[in-house]
C-alpha positions in Angstrom: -4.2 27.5 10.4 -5.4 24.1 10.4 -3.8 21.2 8.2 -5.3 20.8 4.8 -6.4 16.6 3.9 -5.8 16.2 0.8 -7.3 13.4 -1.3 -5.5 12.9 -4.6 -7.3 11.5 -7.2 -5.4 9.8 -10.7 -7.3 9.9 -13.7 -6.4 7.7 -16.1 -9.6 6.5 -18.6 -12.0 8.5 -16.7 -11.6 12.2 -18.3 -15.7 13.0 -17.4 -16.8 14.7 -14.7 -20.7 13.5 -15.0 -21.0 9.9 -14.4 -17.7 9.7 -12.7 -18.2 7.2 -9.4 -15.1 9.2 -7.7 -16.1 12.5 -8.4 -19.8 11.7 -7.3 -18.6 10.0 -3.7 -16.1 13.3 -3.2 -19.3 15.3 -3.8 -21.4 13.5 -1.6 -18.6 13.6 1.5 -18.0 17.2 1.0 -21.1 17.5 2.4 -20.6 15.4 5.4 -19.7 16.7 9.1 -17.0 16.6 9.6 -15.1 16.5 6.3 -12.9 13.4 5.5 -10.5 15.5 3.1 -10.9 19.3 2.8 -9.0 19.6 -0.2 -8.8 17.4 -3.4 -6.0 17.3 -5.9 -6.8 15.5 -9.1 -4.0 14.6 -11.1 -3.4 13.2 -14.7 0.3 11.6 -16.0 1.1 11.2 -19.4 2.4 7.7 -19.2 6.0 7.1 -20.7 5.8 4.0 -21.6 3.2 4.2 -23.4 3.1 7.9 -25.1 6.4 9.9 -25.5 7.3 12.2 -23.1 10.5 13.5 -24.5 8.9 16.8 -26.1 8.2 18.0 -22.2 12.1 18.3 -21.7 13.1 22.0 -20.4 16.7 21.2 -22.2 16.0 20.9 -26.4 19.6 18.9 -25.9 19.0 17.2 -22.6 18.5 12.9 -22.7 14.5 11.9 -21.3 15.5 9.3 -18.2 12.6 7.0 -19.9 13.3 5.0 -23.0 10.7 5.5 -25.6 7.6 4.9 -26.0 8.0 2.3 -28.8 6.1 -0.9 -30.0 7.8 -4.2 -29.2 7.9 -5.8 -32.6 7.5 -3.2 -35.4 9.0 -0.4 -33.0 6.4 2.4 -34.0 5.6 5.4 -31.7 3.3 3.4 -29.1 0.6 6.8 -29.4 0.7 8.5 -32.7 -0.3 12.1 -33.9 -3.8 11.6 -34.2 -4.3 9.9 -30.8 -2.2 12.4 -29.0 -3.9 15.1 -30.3 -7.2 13.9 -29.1 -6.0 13.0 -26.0 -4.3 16.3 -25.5 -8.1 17.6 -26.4 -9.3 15.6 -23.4 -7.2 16.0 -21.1 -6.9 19.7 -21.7 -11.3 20.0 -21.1 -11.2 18.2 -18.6 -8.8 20.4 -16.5 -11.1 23.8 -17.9 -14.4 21.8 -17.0 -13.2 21.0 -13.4 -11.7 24.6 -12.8 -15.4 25.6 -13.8 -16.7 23.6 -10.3 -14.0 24.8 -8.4 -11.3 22.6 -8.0 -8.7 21.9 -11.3 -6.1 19.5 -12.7 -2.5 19.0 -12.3 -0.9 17.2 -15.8 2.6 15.7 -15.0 4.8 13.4 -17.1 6.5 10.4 -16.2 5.4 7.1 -14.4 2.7 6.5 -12.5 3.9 4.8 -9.3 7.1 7.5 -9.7 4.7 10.5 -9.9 2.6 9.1 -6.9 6.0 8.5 -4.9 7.1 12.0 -5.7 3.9 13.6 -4.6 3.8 12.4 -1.6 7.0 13.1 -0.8 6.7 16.3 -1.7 4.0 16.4 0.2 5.6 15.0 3.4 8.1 18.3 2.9 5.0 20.0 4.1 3.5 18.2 6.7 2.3 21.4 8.6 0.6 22.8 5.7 -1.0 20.1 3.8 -1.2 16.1 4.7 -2.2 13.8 1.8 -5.0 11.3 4.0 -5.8 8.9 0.9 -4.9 8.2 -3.2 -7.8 6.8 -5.3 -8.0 5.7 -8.8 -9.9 3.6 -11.4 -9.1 0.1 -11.9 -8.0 -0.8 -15.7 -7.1 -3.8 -17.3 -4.2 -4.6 -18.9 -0.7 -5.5 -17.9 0.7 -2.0 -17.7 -2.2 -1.0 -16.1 -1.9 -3.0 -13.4 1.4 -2.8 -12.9 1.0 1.0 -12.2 -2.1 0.2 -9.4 0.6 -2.1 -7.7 3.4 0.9 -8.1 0.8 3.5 -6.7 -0.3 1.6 -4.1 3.4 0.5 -2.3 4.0 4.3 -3.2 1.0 5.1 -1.0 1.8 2.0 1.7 5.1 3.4 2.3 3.8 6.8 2.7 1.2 5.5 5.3 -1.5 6.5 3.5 -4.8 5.1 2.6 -5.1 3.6 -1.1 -8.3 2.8 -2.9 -9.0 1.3 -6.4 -12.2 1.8 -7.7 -14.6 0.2 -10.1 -14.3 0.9 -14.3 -17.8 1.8 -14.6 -17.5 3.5 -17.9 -18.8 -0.1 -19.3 -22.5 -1.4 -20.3 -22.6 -4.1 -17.5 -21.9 -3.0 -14.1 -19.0 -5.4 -12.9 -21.2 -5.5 -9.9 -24.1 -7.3 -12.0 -21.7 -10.1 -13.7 -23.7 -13.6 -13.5 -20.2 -14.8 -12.3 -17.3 -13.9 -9.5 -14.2 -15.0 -11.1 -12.2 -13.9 -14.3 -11.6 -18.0 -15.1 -15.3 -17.9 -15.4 -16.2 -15.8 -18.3 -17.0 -18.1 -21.3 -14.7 -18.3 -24.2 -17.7 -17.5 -26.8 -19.1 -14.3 -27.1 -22.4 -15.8 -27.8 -22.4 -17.4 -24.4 -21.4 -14.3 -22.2 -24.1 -11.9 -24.1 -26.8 -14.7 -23.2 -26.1 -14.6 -19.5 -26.9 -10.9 -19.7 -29.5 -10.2 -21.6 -32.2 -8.8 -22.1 -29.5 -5.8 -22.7 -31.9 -3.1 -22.3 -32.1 -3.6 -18.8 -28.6 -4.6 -18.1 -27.1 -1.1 -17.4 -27.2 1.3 -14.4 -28.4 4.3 -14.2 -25.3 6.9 -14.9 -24.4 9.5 -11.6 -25.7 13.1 -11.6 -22.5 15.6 -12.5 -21.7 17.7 -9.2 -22.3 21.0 -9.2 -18.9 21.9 -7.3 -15.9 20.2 -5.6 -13.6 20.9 -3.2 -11.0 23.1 -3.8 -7.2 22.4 -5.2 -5.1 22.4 -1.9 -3.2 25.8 -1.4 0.1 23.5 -2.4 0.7 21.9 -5.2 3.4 20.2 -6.3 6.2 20.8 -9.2 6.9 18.8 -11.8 10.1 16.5 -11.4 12.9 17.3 -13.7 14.3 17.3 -16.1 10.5 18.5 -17.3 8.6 20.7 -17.3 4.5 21.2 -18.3 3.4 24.3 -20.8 0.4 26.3 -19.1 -1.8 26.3 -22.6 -3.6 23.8 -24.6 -1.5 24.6 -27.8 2.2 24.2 -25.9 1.0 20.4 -24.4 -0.2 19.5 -28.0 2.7 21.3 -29.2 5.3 19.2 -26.4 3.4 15.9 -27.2 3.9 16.3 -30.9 7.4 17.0 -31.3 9.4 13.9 -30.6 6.5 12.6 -33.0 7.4 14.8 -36.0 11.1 15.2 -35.9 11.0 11.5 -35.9 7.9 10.3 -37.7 5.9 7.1 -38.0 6.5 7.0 -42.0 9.9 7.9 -43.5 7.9 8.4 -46.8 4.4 9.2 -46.5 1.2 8.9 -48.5 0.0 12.4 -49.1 -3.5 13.9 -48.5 -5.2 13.1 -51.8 -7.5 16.1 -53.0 -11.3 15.9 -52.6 -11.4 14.1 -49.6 -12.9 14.8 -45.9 -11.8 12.9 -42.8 -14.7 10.3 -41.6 -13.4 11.3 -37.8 -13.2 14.8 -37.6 -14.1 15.2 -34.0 -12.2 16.1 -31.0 -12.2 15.0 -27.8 -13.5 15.5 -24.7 -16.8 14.8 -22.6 -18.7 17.8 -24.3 -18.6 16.9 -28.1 -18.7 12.9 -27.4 -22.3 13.4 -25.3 -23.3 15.9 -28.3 -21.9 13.4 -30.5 -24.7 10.8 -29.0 -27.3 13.6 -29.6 -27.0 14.3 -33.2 -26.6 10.6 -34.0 -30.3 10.3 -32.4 -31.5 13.6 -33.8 -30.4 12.6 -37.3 -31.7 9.4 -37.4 -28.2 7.9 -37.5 -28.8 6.0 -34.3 -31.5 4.0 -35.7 -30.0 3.5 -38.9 -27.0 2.0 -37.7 -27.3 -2.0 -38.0 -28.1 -0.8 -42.3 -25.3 1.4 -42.4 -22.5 0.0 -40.1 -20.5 -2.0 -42.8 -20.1 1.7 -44.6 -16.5 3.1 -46.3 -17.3 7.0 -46.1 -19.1 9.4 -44.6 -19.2 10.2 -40.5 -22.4 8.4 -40.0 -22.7 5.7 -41.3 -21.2 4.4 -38.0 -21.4 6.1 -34.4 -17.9 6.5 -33.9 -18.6 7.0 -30.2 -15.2 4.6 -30.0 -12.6 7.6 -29.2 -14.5 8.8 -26.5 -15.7 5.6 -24.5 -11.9 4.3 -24.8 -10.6 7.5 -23.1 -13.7 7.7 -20.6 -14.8 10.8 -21.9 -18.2 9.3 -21.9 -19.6 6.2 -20.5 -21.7 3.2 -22.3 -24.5 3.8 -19.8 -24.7 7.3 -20.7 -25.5 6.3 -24.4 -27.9 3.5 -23.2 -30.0 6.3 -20.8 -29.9 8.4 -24.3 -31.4 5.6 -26.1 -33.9 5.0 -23.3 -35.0 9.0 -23.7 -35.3 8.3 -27.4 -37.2 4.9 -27.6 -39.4 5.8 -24.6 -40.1 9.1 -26.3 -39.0 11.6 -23.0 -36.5 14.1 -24.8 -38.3 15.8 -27.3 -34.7 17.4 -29.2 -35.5 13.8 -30.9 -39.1 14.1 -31.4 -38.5 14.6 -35.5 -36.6 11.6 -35.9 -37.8 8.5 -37.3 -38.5 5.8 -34.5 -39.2 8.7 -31.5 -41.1 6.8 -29.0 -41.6 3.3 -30.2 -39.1 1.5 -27.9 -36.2 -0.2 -29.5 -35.6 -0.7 -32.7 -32.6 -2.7 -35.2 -30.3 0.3 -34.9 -30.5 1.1 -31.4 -30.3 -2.2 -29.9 -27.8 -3.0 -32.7 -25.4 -0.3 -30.8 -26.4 -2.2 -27.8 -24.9 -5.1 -29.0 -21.7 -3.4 -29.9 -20.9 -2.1 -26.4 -21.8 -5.2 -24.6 -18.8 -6.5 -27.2 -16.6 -3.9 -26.1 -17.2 -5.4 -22.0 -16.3 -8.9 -23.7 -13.1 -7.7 -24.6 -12.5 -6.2 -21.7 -13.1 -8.8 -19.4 -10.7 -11.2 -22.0 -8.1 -8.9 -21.0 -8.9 -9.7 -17.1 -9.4 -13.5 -17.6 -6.1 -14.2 -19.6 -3.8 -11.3 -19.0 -0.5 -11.0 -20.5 -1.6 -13.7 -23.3 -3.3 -10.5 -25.0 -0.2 -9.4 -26.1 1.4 -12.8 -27.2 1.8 -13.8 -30.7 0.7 -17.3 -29.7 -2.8 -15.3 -28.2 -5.4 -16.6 -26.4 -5.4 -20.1 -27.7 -1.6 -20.3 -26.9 -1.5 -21.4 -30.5 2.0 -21.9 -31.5 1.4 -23.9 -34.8 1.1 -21.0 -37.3 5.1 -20.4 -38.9 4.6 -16.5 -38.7 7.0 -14.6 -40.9 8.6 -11.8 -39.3 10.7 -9.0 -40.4 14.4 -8.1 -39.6 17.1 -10.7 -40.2 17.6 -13.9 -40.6 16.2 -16.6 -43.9 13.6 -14.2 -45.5 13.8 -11.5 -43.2 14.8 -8.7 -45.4 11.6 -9.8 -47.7 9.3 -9.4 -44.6 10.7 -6.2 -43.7 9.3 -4.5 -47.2 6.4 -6.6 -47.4 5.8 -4.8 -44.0 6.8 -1.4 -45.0 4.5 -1.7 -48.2 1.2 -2.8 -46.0 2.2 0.1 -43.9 2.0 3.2 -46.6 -0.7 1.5 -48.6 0.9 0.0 -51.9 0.3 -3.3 -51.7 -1.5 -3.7 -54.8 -4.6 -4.8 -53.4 -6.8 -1.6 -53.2 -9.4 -1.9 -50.3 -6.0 -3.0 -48.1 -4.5 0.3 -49.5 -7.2 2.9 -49.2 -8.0 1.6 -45.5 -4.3 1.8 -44.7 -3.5 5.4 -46.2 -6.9 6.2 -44.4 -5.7 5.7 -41.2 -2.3 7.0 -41.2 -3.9 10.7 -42.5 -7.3 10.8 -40.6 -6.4 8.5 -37.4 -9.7 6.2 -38.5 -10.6 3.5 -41.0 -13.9 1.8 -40.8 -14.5 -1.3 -38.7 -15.6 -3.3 -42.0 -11.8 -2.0 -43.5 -10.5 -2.9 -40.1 -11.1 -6.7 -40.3 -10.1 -7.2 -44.1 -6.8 -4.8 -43.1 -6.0 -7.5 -39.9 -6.9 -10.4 -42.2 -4.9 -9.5 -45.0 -1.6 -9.1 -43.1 -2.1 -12.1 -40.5 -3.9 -14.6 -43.1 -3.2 -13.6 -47.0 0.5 -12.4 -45.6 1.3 -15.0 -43.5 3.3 -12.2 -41.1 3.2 -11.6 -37.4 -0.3 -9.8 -36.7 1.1 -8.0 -33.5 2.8 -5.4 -36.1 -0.9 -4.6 -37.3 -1.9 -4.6 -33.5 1.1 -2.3 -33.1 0.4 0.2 -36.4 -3.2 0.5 -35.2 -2.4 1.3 -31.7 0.0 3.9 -32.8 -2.2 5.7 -35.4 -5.9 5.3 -33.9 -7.3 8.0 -32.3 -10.0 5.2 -30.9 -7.5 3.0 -29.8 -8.6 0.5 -26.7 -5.8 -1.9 -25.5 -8.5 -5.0 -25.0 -10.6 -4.1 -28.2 -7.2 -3.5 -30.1 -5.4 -6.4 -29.3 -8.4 -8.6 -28.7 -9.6 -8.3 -31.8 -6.3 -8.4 -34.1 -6.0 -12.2 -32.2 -9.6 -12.3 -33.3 -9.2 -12.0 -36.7 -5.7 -13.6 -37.2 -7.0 -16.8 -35.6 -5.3 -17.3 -32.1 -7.9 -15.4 -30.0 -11.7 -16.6 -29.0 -13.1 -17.0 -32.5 -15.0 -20.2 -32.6 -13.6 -20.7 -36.4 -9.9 -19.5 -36.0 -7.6 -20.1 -39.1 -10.7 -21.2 -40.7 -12.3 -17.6 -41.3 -10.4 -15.3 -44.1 -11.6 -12.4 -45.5 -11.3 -11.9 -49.3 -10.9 -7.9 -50.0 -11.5 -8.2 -53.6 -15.1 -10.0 -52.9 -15.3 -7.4 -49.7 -15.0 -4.6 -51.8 -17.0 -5.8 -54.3 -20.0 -5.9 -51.3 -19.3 -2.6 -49.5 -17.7 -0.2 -52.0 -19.2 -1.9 -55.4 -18.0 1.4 -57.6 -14.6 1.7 -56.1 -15.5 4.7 -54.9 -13.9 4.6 -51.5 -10.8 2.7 -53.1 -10.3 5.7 -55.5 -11.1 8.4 -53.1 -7.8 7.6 -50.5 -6.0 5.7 -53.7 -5.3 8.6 -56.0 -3.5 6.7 -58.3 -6.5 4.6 -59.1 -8.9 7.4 -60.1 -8.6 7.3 -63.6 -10.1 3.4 -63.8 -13.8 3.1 -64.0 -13.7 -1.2 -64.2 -14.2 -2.0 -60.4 -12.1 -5.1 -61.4 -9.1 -3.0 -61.9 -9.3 -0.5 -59.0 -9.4 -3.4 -56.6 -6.3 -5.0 -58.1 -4.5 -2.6 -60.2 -2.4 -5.6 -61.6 -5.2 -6.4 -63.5 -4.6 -3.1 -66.0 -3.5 -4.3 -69.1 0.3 -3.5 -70.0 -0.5 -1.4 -73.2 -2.9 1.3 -71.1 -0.8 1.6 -67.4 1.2 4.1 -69.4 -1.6 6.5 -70.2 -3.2 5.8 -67.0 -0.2 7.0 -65.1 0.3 3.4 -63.5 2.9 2.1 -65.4 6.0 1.7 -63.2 4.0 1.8 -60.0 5.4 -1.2 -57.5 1.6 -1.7 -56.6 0.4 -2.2 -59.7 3.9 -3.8 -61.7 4.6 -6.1 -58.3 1.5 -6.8 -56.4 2.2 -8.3 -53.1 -1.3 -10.7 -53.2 -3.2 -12.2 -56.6 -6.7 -13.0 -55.3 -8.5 -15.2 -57.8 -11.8 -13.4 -57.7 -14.0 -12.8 -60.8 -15.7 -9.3 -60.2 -19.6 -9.5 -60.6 -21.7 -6.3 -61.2 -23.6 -6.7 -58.1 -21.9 -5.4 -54.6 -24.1 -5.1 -51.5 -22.6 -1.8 -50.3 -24.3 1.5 -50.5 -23.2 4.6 -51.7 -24.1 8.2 -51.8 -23.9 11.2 -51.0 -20.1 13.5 -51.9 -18.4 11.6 -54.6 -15.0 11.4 -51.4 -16.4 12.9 -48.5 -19.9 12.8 -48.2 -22.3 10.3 -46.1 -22.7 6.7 -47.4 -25.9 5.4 -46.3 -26.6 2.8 -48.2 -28.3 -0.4 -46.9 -26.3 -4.0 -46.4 -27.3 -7.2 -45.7 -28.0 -7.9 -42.6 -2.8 -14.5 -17.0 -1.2 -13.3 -14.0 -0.8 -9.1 -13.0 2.5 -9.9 -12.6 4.3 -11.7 -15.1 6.4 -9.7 -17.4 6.0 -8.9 -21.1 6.5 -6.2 -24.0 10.4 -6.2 -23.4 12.8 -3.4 -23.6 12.1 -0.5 -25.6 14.6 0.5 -28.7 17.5 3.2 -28.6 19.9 3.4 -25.9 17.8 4.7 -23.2 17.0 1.5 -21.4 13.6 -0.4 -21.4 10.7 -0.6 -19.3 8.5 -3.3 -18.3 6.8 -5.6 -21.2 3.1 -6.8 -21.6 3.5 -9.8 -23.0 6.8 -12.7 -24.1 6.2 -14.6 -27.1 8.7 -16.4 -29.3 8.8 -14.8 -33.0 9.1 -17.9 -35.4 9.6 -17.4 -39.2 7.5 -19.4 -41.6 10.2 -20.4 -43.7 10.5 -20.4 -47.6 7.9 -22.5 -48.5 5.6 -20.1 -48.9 4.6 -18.0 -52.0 5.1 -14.4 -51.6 1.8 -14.5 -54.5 -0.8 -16.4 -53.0 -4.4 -17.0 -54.4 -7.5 -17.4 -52.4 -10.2 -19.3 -54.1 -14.0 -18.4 -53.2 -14.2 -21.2 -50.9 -12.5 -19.4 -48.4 -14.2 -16.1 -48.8 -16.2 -14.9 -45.1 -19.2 -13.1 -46.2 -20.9 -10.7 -43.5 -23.4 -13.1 -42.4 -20.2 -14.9 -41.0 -18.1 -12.2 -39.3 -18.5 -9.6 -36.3 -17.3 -6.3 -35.3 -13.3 -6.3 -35.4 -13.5 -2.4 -33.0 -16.7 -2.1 -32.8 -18.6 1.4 -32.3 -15.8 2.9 -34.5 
C-alpha cells in the first residue's frame, strides 16, 4: 500500500470554502499528474489564549494546562457567549460543508504551534502509513497571530516539512495590488490611503470558483491531546465552549431581557446565511439604502451587518463587491424588483464600498505598527493623557464602579446605557452607539479605553482584532485620527439626532419607558424629585447619582429616523449625509500561569483633580458631518 502525502491545512479566518485561495490551488493540483499530496487534512484550533478551552476537559474536576483566556486590563472572558456561539456556528458548517465535497474537518483545542507539533509527531508514529509532505495557512495580522505562524512554522522546520503562509484575501484590495511594498509606507490618514486606490469599483479581484470536490481526509487522523477531549455534535462544542462562560459569567449582576424587544443581529454564522445575507440586503433595497440609513438605532437593516461574517472569513469583501457588480450592472435578475437594478453604482452601494476599503485600513494599521495596537499610549505613542484606571491605589476603588456601572448600563446617561445593555444581551450595538459608547468612557470618563476595547472584544459577535482596537484608539484620541483629543461625541445631542423620540433609549432602558420628554429619557437626572416616585425611578443610582451631567438643552428637532415596531422593527429613516516579535498582553489571571501578551503599556492614574461630574458645552459636540465609521459594516 503506498504512503499517503498528506497536506494539512489550518484554518483560522478563512471558514469558506468558495473563494478560499488554498482550497482553490488544492483543487487545481488534485488534478495534476502526478499528485503533490494524495490526501488533505484540514484542521481548525480553538485558540486558548484567546477563547476558553476549559469546558473541553474530559475531567469536570481536572485543572486546563492553559491559563484563561482573559482580558489584560479589565480581565473579561477574551470571547464571550455571543461570539462563541457564532463561531461555534461556523466552524461547525464548515466541517458539514467540506464533508459534502469529500474531505472534512478535524476541530482540536489548545495552541496552535502545540497542535501543529503534536500532529506531526503523531504523524511521524506512522511513517509507513501516512507522511505529512507540507502545512499551509493564512497569514493574519496581529501579535498573537503571528506569533502562532512563527510556532507552526519551527513546528513544521523541525519536522522537515514544507511550510507555507498564504495571502488574507478575504479583503477589498488584493495585498498584491497595494500602490506600496512596505508596511512603514501606508499613510497615517485614511483619506490618503483610499485616494491611492481608487476608483474602488475597480479595485477588487475577481473571487475563486468553489470546488466541486477535494481530496479525501487521510485514512489517519489524529487524537486530541489530553487532558481533552472534542464532542462529535454541533450542540456538545457549543455546549463545551459555553460552560466555563456561564458558571463564571461576564456580569455578576446582569441587565435582564426587557420585554418587547427583538435582537438587531439575529443571524448565525457561517458561509451560507452571510452570502444570503448579501442577497436579501440587495433584493430588499437595503443595499442601496445604506449611506441614509447607516446611522440607525433598531431594526436589522438599517445597516448590513455583513461584519460577523467578513471578520471570521465566512465571506469575503470581494464576494460582496462581485454582488454589487451583478446588481448595478443589472446581470442577476433575483434583484431585478429592487430600486436601482441596472443603473451602475449608486450612494448606498458605493457607500458599503467605502466601509470595506476602511476595514483593509485597519488592517494594514495593525501590520504597519504592530504591538502599539494594543497599547494604551496607541498609535501616536501618546503618553500625555492621565488615564484613570481601576483597582487600587488614589481613586482606584472609584474607577472600579464607575467601570462596573458603564459595564451593565446604569450610568445615567441613556444612549450610553441602552447601547451597553444592547450589547451584552444581543452581542451587537450599532456602529453610530459604538462611537458615543468608546467616547463616553475614554473622553467624558477620563478612564483607560483598552477596558472598552476589552468589553467589546468579549461580547461582539463581529469582533475584528484591527477594526476593534483600531478604532477604540480612534475614537479615544491616540490612534490615526487627524483631530485626536479634539473630537468628543456628546450623547445627549447624539441622541437627540438619531433616536429623537427616545425610542431606542426606552426600548433596551426599561426603566425609562414611562417618560415621554426626550429630555428626561436621555438623562434621567433630569426627572424632577416630586414625580421619580410615581415613575418608578426614585432610588435608582442612574437616575439619583448620575455618573456625567452633559449641559445640553434638548430641541424638538433630531435628525434620526424612526419607524417601523415601536422595539423591534426596521428604522429606516433618512440622516444627514511594531515588531512580530516583541511581547505584550502579559500574563493571564488565576493561578494557571500566563501566555504571551500583545501589547506593554504603563497604566497611569489621572489623579484627583478631576470631577467625577463633568459638563460638556456645545462647543465640543462632533456632529456626523465630522466623524466616521467606529466598526464599520456592523
Amino acid at each position: 500500500m503506498a504512503v499517503q502525502r498528506v497536506l494539512i491545512y489550518l484554518l483560522r479566518r478563512d471558514l469558506r470554502l468558495s473563494d478560499n485561495p488554498i482550497f482553490h490551488e488544492i483543487d487545481r493540483l488534485s488534478k495534476q499528474s502526478p499528485k503533490p499530496f494524495t490526501h488533505v487534512l484540514p484542521v481548525y484550533v480553538f485558540p486558548a489564549q484567546q477563547v476558553e478551552v476549559s469546558g473541553f476537559l474530559v475531567d469536570v474536576d481536572a485543572t486546563s494546562p492553559f491559563p484563561e483566556a482573559r482580558s489584560e486590563v479589565g480581565k473579561f472572558w477574551r470571547c464571550g457567549p455571543h461570539r462563541v456561539k457564532f463561531l461555534a456556528e461556523s466552524v461547525w458548517e464548515m466541517k458539514e460543508e467540506l464533508e459534502k465535497v469529500g474531505s472534512g474537518l478535524l476541530v482540536r483545542v489548545g495552541l496552535l504551534g502545540q497542535v501543529a507539533q503534536d500532529l506531526l509527531h503523531q504523524f511521524e508514529q506512522k511513517q509507513g502509513q501516512a507522511h505529512v509532505s507540507a502545512v499551509w495557512m493564512t497569514m493574519e495580522e496581529g501579535v498573537e497571530e503571528k506569533r502562532e505562524e512563527r510556532e507552526v512554522r519551527r513546528a513544521a522546520e523541525r519536522a522537515g516539512v514544507d511550510f507555507k503562509l498564504w495571502l488574507d484575501e478575504k479583503y477589498f484590495v488584493d495585498d498584491r495590488d497595494l500602490p506600496f511594498d512596505k508596511p512603514t509606507d501606508l499613510p497615517d490618514v485614511f483619506t490618503s490611503y483610499r485616494k491611492s486606490v481608487e476608483p474602488l469599483r475597480e479595485a477588487p479581484r475577481s473571487p475563486l470558483p468553489t470546488p466541486p470536490s477535494l481530496l479525501p481526509l487521510p485514512s489517519f487522523i489524529p487524537d486530541q491531546a489530553p487532558p481533552f477531549a472534542i464532542p462529535e455534535t454541533h450542540d456538545g462544542l457549543e455546549a463545551a465552549l459555553m460552560k466555563p462562560l456561564e458558571d463564571e459569567p461576564l456580569l455578576s449582576e446582569p441587565p435582564s431581557f426587557p420585554p418587547g424587544v427583538t435582537s438587531a443581529h439575529p443571524f448565525h454564522g457561517g458561509s451560507k446565511e452571510g452570502l444570503g445575507r448579501i442577497q436579501n440586503l440587495l433584493r430588499s433595497g437595503a443595499m442601496s439604502g445604506y449611506k441614509d440609513t447607516r446611522n440607525g438605532l433598531i431594526g436589522t437593516d438599517f445597516s448590513t451587518k455583513l461584519s460577523a461574517w467578513l471578520a471570521l472569513g465566512c465571506i469575503t469583501a470581494r464576494q460582496v463587491h462581485a454582488r454589487l457588480l451583478d446588481f448595478e450592472e443589472g446581470r442577476d435578475e433575483q434583484y431585478k424588483c429592487a430600486e436601482g437594478y441596472g443603473k451602475g453604482e449608486n450612494r448606498g452601494t458605493a457607500a458599503v464600498r467605502f466601509e470595506m476599503l476602511w476595514r483593509d485600513y485597519m488592517r494594514l494599521c495593525t501590520r504597519k505598527f504592530g504591538p502599539r495596537l494594543f497599547r494604551l499610549q496607541g498609535f501616536r505613542n501618546d503618553a500625555s493623557y492621565p488615564w484613570r484606571t481601576p483597582g487600587a491605589g488614589e481613586g482606584g476603588a472609584e474607577v472600579t464602579r464607575m467601570v462596573q456601572r458603564f459595564l451593565v448600563g446604569t450610568t445615567g446617561t441613556g444612549l450610553i446605557d441602552a447601547s451597553q445593555r444592547e450589547l451584552f444581551l444581543t452581542g451587537y450595538t450599532s456602529n453610530r452607539a459604538r462611537q458615543n459608547v468608546a467616547s463616553y468612557l475614554a473622553k467624558h470618563l477620563g478612564i483607560d479605553w483598552r477596558i472598552g476595547a476589552e468589553w467589546y472584544e468579549a461580547n461582539l459577535a463581529d469582533y475584528d482584532v484591527s477594526n476593534n482596537w483600531g478604532n477604540w484608539q480612534y475614537v479615544a484620541g491616540v490612534g490615526n485620527d487627524p483631530r485626536g483629543q479634539a473630537r468628543v461625541f456628546n450623547p445627549v445631542k447624539q441622541a437627540c439626532d438619531y433616536d429623537p423620540h427616545g425610542e431606542y433609549c426606552k426600548a433596551w432602558v426599561e426603566e425609562l419607558r414611562a417618560l415621554d420628554d426626550p429630555q428626561e429619557i436621555f438623562q434621567g437626572w433630569k426627572v424632577g424629585q416630586d414625580r421619580r416616585a410615581e415613575l418608578g425611578l426614585e432610588g435608582l443610582e442612574m437616575v439619583e447619582r448620575p455618573m456625567v451631567k452633559i449641559d445640553f438643552k434638548v430641541g424638538s428637532r433630531g435628525k434620526g429616523g424612526h419607524g417601523g415596531g415601536r422595539y423591534g422593527g426596521s428604522s429606516r429613516g433618512r440622516t444627514s449625509g511594531g515588531r512580530d516579535g516583541d511581547k505584550g498582553r502579559g500574563g493571564g489571571s488565576s493561578g494557571r500561569g500566563g501566555f504571551g501578551g500583545r501589547g506593554k503599556g504603563d497604566i497611569r492614574g489621572r489623579g484627583s483633580g478631576s470631577s467625577h461630574k463633568l459638563v460638556v458645552g456645545r462647543s465640543r459636540v462632533v456632529d456626523e458631518a465630522a466623524t466616521r465609521t467606529s466598526t464599520d459594516l456592523s
